[in-house]
N, C-alpha and C positions, 0 to 999 in steps of 0.2 A: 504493500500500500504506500503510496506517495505521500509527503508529509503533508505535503497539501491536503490530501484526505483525512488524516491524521488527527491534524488540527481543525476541518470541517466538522468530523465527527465527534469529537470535545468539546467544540462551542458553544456557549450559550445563550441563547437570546436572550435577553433584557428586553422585556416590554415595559414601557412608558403609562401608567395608567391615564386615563382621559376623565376626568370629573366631569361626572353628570349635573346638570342644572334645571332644574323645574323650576320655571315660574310659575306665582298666582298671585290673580291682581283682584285683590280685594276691596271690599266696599266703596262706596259711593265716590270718594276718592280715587278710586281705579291704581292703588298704589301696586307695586311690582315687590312681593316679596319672594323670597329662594330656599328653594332645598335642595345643598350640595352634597354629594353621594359619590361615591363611584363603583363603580360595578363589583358583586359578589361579596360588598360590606354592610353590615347592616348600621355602623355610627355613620352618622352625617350632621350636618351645620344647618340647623335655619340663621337665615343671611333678611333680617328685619321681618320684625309683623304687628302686621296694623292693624286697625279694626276690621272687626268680623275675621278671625283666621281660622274657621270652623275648617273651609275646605282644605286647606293648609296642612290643617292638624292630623283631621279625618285621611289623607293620605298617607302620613306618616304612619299611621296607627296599620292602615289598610297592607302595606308595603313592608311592616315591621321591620322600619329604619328606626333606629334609635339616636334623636339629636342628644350630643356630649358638650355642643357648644351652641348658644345664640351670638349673633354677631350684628352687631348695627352699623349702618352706613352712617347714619346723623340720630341727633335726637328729635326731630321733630315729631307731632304727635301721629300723623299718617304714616311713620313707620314703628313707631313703640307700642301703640294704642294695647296692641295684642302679647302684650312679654309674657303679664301677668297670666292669661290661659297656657300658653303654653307650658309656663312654670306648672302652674294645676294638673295639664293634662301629664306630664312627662316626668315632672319631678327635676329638683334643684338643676342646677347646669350652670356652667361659668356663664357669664355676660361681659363682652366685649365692647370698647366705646373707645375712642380716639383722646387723650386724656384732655383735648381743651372743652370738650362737653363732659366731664365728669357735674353732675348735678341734677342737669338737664332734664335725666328724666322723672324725677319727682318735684318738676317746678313749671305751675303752669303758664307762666310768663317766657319764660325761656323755650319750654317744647313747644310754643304758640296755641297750645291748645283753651289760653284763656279768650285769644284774637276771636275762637268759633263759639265763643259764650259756654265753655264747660270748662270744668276743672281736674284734668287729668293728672294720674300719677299712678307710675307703676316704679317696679323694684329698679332699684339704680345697679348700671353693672357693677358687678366687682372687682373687673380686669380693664385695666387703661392698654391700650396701643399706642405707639407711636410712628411714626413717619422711618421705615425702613425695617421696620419688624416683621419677623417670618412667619405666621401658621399653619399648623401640618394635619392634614387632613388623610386617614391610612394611606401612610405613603407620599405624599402630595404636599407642596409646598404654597403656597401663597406670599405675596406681598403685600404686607400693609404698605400706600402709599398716600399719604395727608392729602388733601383736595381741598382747601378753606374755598372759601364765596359767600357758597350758597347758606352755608353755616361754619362756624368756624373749627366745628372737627370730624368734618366730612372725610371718608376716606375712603379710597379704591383697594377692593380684594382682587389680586390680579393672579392669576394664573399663567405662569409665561411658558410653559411647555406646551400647553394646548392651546395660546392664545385666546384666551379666557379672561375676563375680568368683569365685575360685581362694581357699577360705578355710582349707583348710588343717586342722587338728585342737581348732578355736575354737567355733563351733556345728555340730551336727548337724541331722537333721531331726529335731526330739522331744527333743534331746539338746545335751549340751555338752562340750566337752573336761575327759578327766581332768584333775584339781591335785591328784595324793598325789603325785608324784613331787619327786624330792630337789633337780629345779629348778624344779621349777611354783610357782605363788603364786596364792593363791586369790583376793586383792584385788585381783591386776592382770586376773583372768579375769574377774571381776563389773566391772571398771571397763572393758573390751576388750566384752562382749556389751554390757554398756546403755549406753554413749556411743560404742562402735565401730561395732560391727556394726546396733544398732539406730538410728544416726544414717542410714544407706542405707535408699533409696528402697525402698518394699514391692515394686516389680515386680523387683526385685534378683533374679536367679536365682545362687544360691550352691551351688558345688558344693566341697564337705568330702571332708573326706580320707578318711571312712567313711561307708557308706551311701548314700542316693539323694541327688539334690540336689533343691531346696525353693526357697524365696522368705524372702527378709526378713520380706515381709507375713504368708505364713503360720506362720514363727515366733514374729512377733511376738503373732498372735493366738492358737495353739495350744502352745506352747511351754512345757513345765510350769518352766521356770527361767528361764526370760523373766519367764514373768508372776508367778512366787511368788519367783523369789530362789531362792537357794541360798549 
């Protein structure tokens, strides 16, 4: 046998796992929340949940995935609304939050939930992130990457093996996150889309906390505040 054969017949393939991603967009808000998985595990991540996460939950339960972690993009009220069920449905679990919103979400001025005339407030995370930090999902890596604007501790879960990233209320498809709100800042959201978000690869599939998910590249090319500013 030739060593070429040898060594063919000893090798091993290393397969790359690909994280799965469900979205569900719930209540009236239409907000985009996630459950990230990847094939043949049963722990996975809810990635924000807002009001009404019944079908959210009811899937997890259906699927017998077991979330180990809740992760939030921002604190506002349209993606925390729901922590506290899924604490009830599933039992304890770290909670993740970008440490400039540590608060946030037991203050109803802060998650805006005062702005819709109620007075929200769920369990505040326990676990801060910061801007460059890694989380591991079996096997799987993530990037925390900071995003301020739209709030000021928005962050992207990024997937960069399978071009994957969780971006939260920072671009849309077509669109961009609000900055009139009494924490947003408009110069951190124009510095967060053209050196953040526009610094990831065009096959980047980006899925936002409202609407369809899209690609870097076709943002980058169709994107009316991409390409004009705002």
């Amino acid at each position: 046998m030739s060593p070429r054969g040898i060594f063919q017949s000893h090798r091993k393939v290393i397969q790359v796992k690909r994280p799965e991603i469900a979205t569900f967009v719930l209540s009236d808000f239409q907000t985009n929340c996630f459950v990230v998985s990847t094939p043949g595990d049963t722990d996975c991540w809810i990635v924000d949940c807002g009001f009404e996460p019944g079908e959210m939950l009811d899937h997890l339960a259906e699927k017998g995935l077991k979330p180990i972690a809740l992760l939030l993009t921002h604190a506002h009220s349209d993606h925390i609304a729901g922590v506290d069920a899924a604490l009830s449905r599933f039992g304890a679990m770290p909670i993740y939050i970008h440490e400039a919103e540590a608060g946030f979400c037991s203050d109803p001025m802060l998650n805006l939930s005062s702005f819709m005339g109620m007075e929200l407030r769920v369990t505040e995370p326990d676990h801060q992130v910061g801007d460059g930090d890694t989380l591991s999902l079996n096997g799987t890596d993530w990037r925390v990457v900071h995003a301020p604007g739209h709030s000021p501790g928005g962050v992207l879960f990024v997937h960069d093996e399978s071009s994957q990233a969780i971006v939260g209320d920072t671009l849309f498809a077509g669109g961009i996150g609000r900055f009139d709100f009494p924490t947003s800042n408009v110069k951190d959201l124009r510095r967060t889309i053209s050196e953040v978000l526009m610094s990831l690869p065009d096959e980047m599939t980006i899925h936002p906390g409202h609407g369809p998910s899209t690609t870097i590249g076709d943002e980058r090319r169709t994107n009316p505040y991409v390409l004009h500013g705002f």
